[in-house]
C-alpha positions in Angstrom: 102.7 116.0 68.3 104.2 114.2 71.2 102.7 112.7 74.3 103.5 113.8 77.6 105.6 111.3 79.7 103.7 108.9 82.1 104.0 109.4 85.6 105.4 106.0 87.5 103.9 106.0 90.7 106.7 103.3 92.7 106.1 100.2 94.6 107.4 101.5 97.6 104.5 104.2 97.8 103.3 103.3 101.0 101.1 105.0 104.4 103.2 105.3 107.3 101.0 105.5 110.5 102.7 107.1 113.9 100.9 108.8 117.0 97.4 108.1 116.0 97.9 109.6 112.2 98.3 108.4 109.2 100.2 110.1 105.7 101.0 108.9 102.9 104.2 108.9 100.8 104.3 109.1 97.5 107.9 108.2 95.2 107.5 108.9 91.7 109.0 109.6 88.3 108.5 110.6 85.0 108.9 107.5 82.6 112.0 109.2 81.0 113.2 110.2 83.9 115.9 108.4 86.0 115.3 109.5 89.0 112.8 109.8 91.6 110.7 112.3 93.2 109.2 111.7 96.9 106.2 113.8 98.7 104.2 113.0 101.8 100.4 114.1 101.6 98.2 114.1 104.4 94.4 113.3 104.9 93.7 116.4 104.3 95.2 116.8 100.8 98.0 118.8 101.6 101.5 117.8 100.4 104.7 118.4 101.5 107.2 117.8 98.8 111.3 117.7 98.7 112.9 120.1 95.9 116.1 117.4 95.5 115.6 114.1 93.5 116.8 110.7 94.7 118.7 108.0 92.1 116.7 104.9 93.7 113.1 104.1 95.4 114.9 103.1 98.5 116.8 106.2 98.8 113.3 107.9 98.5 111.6 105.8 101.2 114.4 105.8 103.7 114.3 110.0 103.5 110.3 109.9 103.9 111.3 107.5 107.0 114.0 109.4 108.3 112.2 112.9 108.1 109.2 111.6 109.9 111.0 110.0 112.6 113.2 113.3 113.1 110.7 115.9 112.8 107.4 113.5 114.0 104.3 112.6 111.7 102.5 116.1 113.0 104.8 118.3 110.8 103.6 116.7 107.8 99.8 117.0 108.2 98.5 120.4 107.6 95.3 122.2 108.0 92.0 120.7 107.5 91.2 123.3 104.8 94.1 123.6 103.4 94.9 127.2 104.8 97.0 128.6 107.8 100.0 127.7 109.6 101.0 123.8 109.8 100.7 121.9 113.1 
């Protein structure tokens, strides 16, 4: 029986604060894996997560940087209970 693959959570995980809020981004992989996965959760537990992978951390971060500067910190934070339409 094998073990499942640990999950590498990256140094470059980091809160990015804008308008008042704060969210967190997450860049992670599988430790087989090569490349890395990247998803923004709020403070409300809600997560929005991208369907492509990216081949480094940077790559990852500069997306997560890029998207909230385009689209603004408020389409990342959801409802407080987790149901309904986003902000």
């Amino acid at each position: 029986m094998s073990e499942e693959p640990k999950l590498i959570i990256s140094e470059k995980s980091q809160p990015i604060s804008d308008a008042g809020k704060t969210v967190f981004v997450e860049i992670y992989r599988l430790e087989n894996a090569n490349e890395w996965a990247l998803s923004i959760d709020d403070e409300f537990n809600n997560t929005s997560s991208w369907n492509n992978d990216f081949k480094t951390e940077d790559a990852a971060l500069i997306e997560a940087k890029r998207a909230i500067l385009e689209e603004g910190i408020h389409k990342f934070i959801g409802p407080e209970s987790g149901k309904g339409e986003w902000k």
